[in-house]
Biotite code that builds the C-alpha atoms (Angstrom):
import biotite.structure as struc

atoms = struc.array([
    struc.Atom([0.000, 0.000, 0.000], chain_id="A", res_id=1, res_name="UNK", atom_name="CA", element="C"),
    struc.Atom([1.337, 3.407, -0.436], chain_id="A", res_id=2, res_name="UNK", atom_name="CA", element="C"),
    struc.Atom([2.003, 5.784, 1.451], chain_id="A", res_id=3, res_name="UNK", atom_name="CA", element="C"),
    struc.Atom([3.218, 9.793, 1.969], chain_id="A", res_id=4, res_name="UNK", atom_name="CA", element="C"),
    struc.Atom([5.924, 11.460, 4.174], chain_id="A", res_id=5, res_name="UNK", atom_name="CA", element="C"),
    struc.Atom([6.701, 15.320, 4.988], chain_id="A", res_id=6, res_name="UNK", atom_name="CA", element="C"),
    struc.Atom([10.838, 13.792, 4.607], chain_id="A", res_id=7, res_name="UNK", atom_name="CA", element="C"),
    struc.Atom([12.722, 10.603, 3.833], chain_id="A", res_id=8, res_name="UNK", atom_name="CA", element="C"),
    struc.Atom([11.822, 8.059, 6.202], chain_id="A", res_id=9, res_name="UNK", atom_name="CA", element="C"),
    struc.Atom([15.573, 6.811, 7.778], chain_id="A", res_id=10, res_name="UNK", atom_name="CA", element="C"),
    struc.Atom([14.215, 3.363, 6.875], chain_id="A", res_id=11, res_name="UNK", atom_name="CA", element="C"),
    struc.Atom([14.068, 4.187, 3.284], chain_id="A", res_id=12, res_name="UNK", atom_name="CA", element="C"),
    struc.Atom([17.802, 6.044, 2.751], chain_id="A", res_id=13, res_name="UNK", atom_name="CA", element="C"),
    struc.Atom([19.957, 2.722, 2.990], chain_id="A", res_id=14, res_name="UNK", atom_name="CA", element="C"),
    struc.Atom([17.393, 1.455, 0.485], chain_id="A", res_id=15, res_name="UNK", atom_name="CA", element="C"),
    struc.Atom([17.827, 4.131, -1.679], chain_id="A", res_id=16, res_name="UNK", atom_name="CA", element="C"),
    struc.Atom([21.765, 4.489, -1.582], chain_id="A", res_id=17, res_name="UNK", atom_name="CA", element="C"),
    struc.Atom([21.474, 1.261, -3.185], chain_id="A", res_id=18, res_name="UNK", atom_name="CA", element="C"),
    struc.Atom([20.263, 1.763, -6.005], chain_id="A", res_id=19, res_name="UNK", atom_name="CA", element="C"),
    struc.Atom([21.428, 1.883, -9.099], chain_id="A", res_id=20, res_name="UNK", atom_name="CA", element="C"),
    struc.Atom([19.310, 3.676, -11.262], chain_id="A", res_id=21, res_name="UNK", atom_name="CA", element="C"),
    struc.Atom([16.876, 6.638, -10.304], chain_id="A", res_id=22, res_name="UNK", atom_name="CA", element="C"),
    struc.Atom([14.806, 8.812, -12.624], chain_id="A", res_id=23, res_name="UNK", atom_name="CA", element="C"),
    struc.Atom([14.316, 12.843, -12.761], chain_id="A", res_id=24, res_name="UNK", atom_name="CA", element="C"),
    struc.Atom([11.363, 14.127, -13.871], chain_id="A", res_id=25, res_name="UNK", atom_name="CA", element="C"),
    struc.Atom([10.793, 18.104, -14.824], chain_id="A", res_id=26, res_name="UNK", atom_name="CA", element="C"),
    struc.Atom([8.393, 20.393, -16.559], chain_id="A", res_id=27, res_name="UNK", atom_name="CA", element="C"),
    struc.Atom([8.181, 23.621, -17.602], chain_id="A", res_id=28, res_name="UNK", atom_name="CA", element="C"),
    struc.Atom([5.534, 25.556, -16.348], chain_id="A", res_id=29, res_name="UNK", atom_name="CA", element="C"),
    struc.Atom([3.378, 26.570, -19.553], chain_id="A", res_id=30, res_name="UNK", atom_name="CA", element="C"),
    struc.Atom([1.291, 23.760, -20.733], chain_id="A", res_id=31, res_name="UNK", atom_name="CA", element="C"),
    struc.Atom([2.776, 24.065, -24.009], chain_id="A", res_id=32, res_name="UNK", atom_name="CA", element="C"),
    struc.Atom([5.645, 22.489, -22.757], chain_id="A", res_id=33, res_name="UNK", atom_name="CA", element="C"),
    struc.Atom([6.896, 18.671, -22.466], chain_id="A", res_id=34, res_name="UNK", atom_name="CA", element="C"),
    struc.Atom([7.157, 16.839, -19.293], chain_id="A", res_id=35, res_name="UNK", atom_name="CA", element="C"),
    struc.Atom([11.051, 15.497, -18.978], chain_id="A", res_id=36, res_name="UNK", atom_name="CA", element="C"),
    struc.Atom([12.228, 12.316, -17.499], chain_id="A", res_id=37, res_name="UNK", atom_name="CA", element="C"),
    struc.Atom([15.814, 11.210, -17.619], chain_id="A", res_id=38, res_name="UNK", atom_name="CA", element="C"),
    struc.Atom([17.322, 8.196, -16.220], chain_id="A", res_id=39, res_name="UNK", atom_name="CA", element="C"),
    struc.Atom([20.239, 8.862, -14.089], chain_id="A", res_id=40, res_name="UNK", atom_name="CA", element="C"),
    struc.Atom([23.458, 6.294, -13.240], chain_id="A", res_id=41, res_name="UNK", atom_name="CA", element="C"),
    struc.Atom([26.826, 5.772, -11.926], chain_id="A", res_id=42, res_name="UNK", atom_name="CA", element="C"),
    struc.Atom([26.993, 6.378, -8.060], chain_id="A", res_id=43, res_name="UNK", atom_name="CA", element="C"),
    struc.Atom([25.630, 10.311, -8.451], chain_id="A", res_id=44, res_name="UNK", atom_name="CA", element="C"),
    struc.Atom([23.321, 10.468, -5.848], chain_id="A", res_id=45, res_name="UNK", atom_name="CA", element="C"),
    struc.Atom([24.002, 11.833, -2.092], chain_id="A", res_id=46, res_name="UNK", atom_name="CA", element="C"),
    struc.Atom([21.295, 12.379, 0.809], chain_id="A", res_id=47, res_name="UNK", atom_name="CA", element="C"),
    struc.Atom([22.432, 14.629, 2.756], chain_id="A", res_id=48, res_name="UNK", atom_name="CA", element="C"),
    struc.Atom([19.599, 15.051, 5.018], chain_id="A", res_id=49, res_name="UNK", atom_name="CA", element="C"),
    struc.Atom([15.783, 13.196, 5.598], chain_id="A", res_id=50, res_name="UNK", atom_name="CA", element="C"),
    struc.Atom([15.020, 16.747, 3.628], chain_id="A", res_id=51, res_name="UNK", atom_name="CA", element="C"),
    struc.Atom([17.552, 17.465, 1.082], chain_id="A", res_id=52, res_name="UNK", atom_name="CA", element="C"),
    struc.Atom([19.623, 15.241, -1.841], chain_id="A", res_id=53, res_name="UNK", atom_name="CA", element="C"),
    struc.Atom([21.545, 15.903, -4.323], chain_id="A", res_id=54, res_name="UNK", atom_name="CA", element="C"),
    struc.Atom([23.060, 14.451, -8.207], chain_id="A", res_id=55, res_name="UNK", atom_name="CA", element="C"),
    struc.Atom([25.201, 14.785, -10.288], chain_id="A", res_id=56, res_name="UNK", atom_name="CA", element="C"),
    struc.Atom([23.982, 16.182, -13.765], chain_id="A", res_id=57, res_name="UNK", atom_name="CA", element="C"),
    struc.Atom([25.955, 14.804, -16.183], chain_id="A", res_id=58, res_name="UNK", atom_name="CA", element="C"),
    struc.Atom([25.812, 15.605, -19.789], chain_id="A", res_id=59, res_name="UNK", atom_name="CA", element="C"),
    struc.Atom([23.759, 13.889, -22.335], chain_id="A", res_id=60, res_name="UNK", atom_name="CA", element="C"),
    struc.Atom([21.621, 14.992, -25.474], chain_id="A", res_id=61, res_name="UNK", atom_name="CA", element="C"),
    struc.Atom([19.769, 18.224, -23.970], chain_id="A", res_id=62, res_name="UNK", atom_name="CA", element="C"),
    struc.Atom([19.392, 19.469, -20.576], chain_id="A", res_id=63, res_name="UNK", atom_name="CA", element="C"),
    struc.Atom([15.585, 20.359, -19.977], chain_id="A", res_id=64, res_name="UNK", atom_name="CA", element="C"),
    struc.Atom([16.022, 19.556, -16.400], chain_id="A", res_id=65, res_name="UNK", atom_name="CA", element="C"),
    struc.Atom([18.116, 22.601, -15.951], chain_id="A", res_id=66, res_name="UNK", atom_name="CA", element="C"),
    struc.Atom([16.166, 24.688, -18.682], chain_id="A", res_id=67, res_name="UNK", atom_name="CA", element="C"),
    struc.Atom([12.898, 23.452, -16.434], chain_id="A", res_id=68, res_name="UNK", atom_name="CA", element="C"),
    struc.Atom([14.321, 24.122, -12.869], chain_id="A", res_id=69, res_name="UNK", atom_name="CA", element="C"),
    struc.Atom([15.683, 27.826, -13.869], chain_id="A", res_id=70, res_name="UNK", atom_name="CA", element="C"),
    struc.Atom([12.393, 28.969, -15.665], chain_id="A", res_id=71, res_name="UNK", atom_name="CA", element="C"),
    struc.Atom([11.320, 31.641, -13.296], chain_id="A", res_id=72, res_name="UNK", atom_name="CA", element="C"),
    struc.Atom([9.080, 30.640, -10.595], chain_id="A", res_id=73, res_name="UNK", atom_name="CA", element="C"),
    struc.Atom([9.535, 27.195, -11.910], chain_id="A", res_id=74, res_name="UNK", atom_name="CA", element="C"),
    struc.Atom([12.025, 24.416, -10.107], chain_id="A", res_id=75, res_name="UNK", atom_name="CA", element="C"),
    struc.Atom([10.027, 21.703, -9.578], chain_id="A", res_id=76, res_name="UNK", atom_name="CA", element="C"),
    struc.Atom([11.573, 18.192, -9.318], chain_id="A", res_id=77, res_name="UNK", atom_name="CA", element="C"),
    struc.Atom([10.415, 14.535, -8.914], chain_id="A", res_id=78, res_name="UNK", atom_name="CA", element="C"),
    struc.Atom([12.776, 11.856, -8.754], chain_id="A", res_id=79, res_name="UNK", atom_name="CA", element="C"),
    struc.Atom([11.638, 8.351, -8.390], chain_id="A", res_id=80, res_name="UNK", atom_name="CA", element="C"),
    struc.Atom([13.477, 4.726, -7.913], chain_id="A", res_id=81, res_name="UNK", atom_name="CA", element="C"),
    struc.Atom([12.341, 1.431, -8.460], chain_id="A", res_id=82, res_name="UNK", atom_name="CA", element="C"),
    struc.Atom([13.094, -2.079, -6.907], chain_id="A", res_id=83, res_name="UNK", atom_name="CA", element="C"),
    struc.Atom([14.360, -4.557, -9.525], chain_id="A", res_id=84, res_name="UNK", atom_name="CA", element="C"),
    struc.Atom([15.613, -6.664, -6.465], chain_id="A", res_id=85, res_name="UNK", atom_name="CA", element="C"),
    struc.Atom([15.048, -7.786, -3.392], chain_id="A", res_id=86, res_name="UNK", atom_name="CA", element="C"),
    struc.Atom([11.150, -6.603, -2.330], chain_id="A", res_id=87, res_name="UNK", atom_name="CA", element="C"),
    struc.Atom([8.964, -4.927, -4.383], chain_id="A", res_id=88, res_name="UNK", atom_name="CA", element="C"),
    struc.Atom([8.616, -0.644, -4.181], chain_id="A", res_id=89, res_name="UNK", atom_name="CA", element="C"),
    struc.Atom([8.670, 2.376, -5.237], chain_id="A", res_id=90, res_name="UNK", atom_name="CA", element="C"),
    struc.Atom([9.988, 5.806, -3.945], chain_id="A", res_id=91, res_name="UNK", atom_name="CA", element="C"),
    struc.Atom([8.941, 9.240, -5.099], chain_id="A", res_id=92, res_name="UNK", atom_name="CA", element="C"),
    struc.Atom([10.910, 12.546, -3.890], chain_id="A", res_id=93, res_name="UNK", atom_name="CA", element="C"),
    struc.Atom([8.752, 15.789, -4.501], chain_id="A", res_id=94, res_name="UNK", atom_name="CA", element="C"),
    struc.Atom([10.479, 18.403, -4.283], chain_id="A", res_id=95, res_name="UNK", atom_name="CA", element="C"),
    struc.Atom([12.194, 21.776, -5.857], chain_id="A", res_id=96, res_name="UNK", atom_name="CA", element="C"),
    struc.Atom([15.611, 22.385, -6.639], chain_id="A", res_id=97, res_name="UNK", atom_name="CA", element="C"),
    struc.Atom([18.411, 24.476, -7.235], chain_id="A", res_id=98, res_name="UNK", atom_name="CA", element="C"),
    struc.Atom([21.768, 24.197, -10.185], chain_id="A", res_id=99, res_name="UNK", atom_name="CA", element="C"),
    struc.Atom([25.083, 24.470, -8.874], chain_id="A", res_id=100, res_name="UNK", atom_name="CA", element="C"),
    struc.Atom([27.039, 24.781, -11.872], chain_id="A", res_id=101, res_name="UNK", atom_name="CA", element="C"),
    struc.Atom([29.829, 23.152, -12.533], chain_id="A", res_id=102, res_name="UNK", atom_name="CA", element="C"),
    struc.Atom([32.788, 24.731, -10.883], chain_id="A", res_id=103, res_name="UNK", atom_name="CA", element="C"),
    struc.Atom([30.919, 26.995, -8.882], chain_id="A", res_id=104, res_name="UNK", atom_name="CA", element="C"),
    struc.Atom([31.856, 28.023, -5.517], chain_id="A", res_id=105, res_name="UNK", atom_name="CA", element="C"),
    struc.Atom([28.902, 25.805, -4.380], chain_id="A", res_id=106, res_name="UNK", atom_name="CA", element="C"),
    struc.Atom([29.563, 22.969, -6.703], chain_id="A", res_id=107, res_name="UNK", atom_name="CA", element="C"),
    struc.Atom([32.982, 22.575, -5.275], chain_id="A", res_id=108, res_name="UNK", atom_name="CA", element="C"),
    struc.Atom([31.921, 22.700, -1.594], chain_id="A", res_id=109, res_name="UNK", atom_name="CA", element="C"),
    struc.Atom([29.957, 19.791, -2.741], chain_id="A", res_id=110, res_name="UNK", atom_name="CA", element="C"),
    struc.Atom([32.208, 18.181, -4.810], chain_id="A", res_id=111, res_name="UNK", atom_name="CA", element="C"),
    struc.Atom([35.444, 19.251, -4.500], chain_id="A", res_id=112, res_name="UNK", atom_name="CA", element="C"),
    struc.Atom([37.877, 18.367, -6.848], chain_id="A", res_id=113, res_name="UNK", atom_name="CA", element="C"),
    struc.Atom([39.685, 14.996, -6.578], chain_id="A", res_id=114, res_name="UNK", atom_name="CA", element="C"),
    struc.Atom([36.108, 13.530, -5.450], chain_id="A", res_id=115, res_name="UNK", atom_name="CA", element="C"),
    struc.Atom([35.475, 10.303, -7.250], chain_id="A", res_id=116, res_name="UNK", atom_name="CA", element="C"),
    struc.Atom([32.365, 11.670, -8.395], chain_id="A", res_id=117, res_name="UNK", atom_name="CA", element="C"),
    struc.Atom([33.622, 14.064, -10.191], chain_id="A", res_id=118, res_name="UNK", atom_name="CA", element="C"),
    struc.Atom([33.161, 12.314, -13.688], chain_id="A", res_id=119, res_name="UNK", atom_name="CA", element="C"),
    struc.Atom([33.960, 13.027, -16.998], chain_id="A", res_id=120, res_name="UNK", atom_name="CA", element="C"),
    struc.Atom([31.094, 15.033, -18.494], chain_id="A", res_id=121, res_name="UNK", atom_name="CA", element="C"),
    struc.Atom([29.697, 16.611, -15.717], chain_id="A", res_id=122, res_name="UNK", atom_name="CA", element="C"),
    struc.Atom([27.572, 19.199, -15.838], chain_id="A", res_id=123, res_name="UNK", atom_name="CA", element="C"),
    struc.Atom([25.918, 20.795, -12.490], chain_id="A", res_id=124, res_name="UNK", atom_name="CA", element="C"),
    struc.Atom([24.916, 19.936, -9.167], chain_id="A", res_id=125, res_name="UNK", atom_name="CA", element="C"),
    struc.Atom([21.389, 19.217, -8.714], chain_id="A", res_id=126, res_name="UNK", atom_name="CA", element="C"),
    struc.Atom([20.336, 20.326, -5.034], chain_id="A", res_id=127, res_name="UNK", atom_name="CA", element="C"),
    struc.Atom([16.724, 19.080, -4.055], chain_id="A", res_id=128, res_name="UNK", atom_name="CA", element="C"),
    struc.Atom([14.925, 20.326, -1.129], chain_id="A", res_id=129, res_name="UNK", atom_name="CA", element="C"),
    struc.Atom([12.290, 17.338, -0.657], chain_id="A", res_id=130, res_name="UNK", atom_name="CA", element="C"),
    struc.Atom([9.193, 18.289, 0.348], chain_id="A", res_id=131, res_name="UNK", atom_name="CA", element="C"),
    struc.Atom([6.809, 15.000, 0.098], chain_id="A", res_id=132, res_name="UNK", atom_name="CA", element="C"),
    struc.Atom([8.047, 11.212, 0.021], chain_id="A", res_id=133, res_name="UNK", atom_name="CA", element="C"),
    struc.Atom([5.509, 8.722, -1.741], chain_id="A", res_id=134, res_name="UNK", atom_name="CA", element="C"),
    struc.Atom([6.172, 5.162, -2.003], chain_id="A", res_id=135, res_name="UNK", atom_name="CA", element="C"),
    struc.Atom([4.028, 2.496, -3.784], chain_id="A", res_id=136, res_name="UNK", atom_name="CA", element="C"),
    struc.Atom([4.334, -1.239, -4.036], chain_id="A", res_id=137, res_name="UNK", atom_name="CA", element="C"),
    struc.Atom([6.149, -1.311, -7.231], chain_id="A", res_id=138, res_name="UNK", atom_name="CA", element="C"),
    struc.Atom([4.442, -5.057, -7.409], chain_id="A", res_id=139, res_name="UNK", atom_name="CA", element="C"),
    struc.Atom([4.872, -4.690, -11.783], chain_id="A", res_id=140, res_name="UNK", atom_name="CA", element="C"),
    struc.Atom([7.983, -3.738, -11.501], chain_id="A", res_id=141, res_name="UNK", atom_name="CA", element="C"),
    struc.Atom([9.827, -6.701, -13.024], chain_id="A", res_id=142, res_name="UNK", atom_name="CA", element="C"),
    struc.Atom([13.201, -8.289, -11.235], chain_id="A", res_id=143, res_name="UNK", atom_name="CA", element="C"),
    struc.Atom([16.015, -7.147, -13.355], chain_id="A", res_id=144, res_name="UNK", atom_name="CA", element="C"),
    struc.Atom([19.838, -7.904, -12.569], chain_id="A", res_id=145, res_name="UNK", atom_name="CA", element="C"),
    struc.Atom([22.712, -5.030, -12.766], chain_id="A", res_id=146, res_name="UNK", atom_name="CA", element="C"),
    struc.Atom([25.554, -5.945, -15.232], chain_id="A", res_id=147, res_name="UNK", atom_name="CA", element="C"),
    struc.Atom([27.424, -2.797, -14.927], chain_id="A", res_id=148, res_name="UNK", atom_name="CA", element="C"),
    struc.Atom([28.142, 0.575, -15.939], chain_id="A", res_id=149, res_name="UNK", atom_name="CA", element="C"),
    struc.Atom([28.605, 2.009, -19.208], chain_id="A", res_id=150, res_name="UNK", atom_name="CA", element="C"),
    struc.Atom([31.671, 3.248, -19.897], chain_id="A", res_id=151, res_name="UNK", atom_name="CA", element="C"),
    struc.Atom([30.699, 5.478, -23.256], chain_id="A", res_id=152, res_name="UNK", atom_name="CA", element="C"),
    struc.Atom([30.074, 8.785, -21.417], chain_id="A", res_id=153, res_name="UNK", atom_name="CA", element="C"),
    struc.Atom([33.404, 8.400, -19.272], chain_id="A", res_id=154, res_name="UNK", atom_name="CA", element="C"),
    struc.Atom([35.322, 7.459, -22.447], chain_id="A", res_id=155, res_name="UNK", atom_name="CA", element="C"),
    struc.Atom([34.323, 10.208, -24.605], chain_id="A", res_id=156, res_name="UNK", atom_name="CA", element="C"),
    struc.Atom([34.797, 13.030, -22.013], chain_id="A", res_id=157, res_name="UNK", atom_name="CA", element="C"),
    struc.Atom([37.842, 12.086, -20.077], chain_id="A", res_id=158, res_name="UNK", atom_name="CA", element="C"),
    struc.Atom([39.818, 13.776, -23.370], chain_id="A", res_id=159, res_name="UNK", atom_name="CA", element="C"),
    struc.Atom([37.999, 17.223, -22.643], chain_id="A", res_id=160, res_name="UNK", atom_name="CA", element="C"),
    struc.Atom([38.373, 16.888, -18.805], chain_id="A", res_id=161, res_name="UNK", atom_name="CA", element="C"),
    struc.Atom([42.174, 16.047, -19.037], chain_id="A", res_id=162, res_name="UNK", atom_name="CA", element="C"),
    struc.Atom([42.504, 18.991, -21.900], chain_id="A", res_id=163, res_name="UNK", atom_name="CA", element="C"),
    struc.Atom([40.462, 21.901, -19.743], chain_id="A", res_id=164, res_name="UNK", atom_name="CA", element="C"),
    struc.Atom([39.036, 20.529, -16.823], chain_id="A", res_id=165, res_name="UNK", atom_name="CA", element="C"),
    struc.Atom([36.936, 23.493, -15.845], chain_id="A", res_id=166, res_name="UNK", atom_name="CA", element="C"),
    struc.Atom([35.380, 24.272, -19.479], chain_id="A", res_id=167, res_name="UNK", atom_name="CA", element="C"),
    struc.Atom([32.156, 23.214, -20.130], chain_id="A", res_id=168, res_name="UNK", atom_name="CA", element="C"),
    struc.Atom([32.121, 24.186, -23.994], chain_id="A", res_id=169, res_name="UNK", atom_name="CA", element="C"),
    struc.Atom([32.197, 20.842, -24.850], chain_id="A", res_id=170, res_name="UNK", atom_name="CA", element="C"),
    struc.Atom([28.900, 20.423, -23.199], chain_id="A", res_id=171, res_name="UNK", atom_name="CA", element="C"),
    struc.Atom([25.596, 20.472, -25.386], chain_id="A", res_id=172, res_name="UNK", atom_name="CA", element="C"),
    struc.Atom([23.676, 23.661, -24.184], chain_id="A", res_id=173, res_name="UNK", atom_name="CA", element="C"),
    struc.Atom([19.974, 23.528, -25.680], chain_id="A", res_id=174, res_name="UNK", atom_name="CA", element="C"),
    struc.Atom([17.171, 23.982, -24.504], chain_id="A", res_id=175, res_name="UNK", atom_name="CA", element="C"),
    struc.Atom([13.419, 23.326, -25.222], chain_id="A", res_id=176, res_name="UNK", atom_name="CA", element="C"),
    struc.Atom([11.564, 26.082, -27.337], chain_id="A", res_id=177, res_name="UNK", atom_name="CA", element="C"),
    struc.Atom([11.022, 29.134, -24.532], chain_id="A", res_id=178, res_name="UNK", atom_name="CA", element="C"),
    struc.Atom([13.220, 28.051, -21.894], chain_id="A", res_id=179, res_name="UNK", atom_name="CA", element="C"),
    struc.Atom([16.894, 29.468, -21.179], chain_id="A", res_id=180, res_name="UNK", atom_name="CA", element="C"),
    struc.Atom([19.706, 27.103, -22.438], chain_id="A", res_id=181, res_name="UNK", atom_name="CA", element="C"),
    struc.Atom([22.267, 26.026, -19.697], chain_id="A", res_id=182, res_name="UNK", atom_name="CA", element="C"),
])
């Protein structure tokens, strides 16, 4: 059965440290607009509190999360993980959240340089001030085994990192129609 939270039951944050894929979803505020969900890896994702988490934004094909989160008056944030082993469930964070770009003063307080998850390709911080937790039974969820990481995204970037660590030109900066590129 489901049910809500005001914060991150402590019983759920082992579970959630463990897994290995999580999804963030984003939207912009005019109806116009296209919900986003992207699927996030690697070990990205810190809780630093039952009321506040944070990821790693890496780089991929676009960056609507960012575009969504900065519209003005905008920032909202879901990000939800699934069970593919062990017992069945779901976890949703609700939440709004703030970019800490790369190399900021903020972005390096949270991931200072030299911190393993610091990877090739990444983009921003992704701070999340959690407001609701839902979790469901995730019963369709189907059992799924984890065979490892890709190393594409590593591979291609590590050239750019080791060339100019701090630029982020090699980054792809657009942004859905009406939004502000990142």
């Amino acid at each position: 059965m489901g049910a809500f939270y005001d914060q991150i039951p402590e019983s759920l944050i082992p579970w959630i440290k463990q897994q290995k894929v999580f999804w963030v979803a984003s939207a912009p505020l005019s109806a116009a607009g296209s919900v986003n969900v992207s699927p996030k890896g690697y070990d990205c994702l810190k809780v630093v509190s039952p009321t506040a988490v944070w990821y790693v934004d890496m780089t991929g094909s676009g960056n609507e999360t960012i575009s969504h989160m900065r519209e003005r008056g905008n920032g909202r944030l879901m990000i939800l993980f699934n069970a593919f082993q062990g017992p069945p469930r779901i976890c949703r964070l609700h939440g709004h959240g703030t970019i800490h770009p790369r190399d900021s003063q903020r972005f390096n307080s949270l991931l200072p340089p030299g911190d393993a998850r610091r990877l090739p390709g990444t983009r921003a911080i992704v701070w999340m001030d959690v407001e609701r937790v839902g979790t469901s039974c995730g019963y369709a969820v189907p059992f799924m085994d984890f065979v490892g990481e890709r190393p594409r995204l590593k591979d291609h970037y590590t050239p750019f990192e080791l060339s100019s660590p701090s630029s982020s030109s090699c980054f792809p900066t657009s942004a859905p129609p009406k939004l502000e590129a990142y």
